[in-house]
N, C-alpha and C positions, 0 to 999 in steps of 0.2 A: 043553316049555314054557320050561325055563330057557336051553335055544338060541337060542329066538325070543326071546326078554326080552335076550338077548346081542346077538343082531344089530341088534336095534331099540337098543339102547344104540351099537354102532357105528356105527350108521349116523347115529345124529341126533350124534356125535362128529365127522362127516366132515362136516358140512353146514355150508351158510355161504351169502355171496351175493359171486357171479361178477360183475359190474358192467362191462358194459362200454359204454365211454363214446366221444367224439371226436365231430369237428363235424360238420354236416348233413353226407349224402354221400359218408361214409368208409365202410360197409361191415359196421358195426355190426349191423343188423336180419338180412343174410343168414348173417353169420359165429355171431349169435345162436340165428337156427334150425337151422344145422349144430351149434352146440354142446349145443343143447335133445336132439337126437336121438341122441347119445352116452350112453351107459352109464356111470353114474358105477362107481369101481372094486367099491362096497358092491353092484354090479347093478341099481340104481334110474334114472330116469331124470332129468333136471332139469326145473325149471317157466320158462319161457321167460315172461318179464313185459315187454310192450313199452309201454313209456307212451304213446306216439302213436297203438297202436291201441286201447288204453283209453281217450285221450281221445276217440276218434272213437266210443265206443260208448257214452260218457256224455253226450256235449257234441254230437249228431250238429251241431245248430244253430249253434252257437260259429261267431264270427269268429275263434275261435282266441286271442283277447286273452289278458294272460297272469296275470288270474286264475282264468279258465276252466283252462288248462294248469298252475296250481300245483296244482288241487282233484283233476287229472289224475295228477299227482305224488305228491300225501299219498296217493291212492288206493292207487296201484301198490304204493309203502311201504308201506299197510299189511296189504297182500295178502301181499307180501312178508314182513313178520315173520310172519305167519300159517303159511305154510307151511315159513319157518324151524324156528319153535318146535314146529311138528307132523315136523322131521327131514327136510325137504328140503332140497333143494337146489338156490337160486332162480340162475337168468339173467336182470339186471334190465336193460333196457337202454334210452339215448334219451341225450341231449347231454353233460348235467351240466355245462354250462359254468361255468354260475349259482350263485352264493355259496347263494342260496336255495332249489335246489332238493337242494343238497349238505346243506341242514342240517334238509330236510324230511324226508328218509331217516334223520338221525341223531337227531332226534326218533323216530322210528318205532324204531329200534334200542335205545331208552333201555333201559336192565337187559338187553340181549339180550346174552349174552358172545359170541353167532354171529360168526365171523370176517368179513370185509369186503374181496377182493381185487379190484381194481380193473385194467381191460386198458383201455388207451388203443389207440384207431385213429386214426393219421397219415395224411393225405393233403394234399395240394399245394392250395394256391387254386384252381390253374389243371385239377387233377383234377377238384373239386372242385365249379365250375361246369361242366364238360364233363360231369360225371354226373345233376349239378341239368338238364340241358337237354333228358336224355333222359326225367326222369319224368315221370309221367302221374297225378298225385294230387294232392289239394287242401293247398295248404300255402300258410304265411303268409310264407311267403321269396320272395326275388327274388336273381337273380345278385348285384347288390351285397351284399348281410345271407349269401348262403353264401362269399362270396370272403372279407369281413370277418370271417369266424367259422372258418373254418381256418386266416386269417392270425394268429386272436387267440387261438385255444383254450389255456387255461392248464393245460399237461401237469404231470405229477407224475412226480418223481421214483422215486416207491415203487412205480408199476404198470407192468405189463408192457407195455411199447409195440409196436404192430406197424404197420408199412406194411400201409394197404388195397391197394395196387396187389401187392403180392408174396405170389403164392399163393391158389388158390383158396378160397371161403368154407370149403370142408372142410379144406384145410391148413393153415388158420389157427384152427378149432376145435380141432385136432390140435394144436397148438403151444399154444393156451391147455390146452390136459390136461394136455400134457406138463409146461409151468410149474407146473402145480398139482403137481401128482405126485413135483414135487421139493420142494416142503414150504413155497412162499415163504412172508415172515409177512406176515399183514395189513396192511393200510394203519393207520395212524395215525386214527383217526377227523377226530379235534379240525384236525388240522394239514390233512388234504387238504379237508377245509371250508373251512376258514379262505383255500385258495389259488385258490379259485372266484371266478369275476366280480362283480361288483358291477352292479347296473343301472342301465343306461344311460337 
């Protein structure tokens, strides 16, 4: 009993949430479900939280407008602290471009000491719309809004950046472990809020 009471203490010591973020069409959802299906080091597995398909399972009807998509937001957040505080260890994933939807997460965090590391996905405009061209799914973008949103995405200095084009979605789940594994610190809450979009 007292092993189990140890491990359950390590484990909810290791947990935190994995974030990762970058504009439409970088690579973020597949890199995500490759990372969901990895073994965290404690043995457990991660909870893969995608907001765009939580919106589609709340909002089926939504023109997507974007109070529909913030209610999508607080959602996911607070799914996410849920399984935080219960010692998981969440993969949250969708844009974050938005000043607001950066500070709907940090509301959902209030009192949680859970750490908060942040993996930005890079890719080119021009990628970027060449990958918007091939989906096949209901979205409220057009080439112009995904060209403009990888030309504008406001990267952070304190997260792990990776090219979408370099490495498969499993090489680059493998490279966000590896970064974890060497012990990064958190992002800054306050501060990478603060460096999110404002709307437009």
């Amino acid at each position: 009993m007292i092993e189990s009471m140890r491990r359950r203490t390590r484990t909810a010591c290791n947990n935190g949430i994995v974030l990762l973020s970058g504009p439409p069409c970088s690579g973020k959802t597949t890199a995500g479900a490759a990372l969901a299906e990895k073994r965290t080091s404690s043995g457990n597995g991660r909870i893969h939280l995608e907001v765009d398909t939580l919106f589609g399972l709340l909002f089926p009807e939504s023109d997507r407008n974007r109070e529909d998509r913030m209610h999508a937001y607080d959602a996911a957040h607070l799914l996410a602290r849920m399984f935080v505080d219960r010692g998981e260890t969440v993969v949250l994933e969708c844009t974050y471009a938005r000043r607001g939807q950066r500070t709907s997460l940090l509301k959902a965090l209030t009192d949680s000491s859970a750490p908060l590391w942040v993996v930005e996905f890079f890719v080119t405009p021009d990628e970027a719309v060449s990958r918007f061209r091939e989906r096949h799914q209901a979205t409220d973008l057009d080439e112009a809004l995904v060209r403009e949103r990888a030309e504008e995405f406001p990267y952070s200095d304190e997260a792990l950046r990776l090219d979408s084009s370099a490495g498969t979605p499993e090489e680059q789940a493998q490279s966000i472990i590896t970064w974890l594994q060497q012990g990064p610190p958190p992002v800054d809450r306050e501060a990478w809020t603060r460096t999110g979009r404002g709307w437009s």
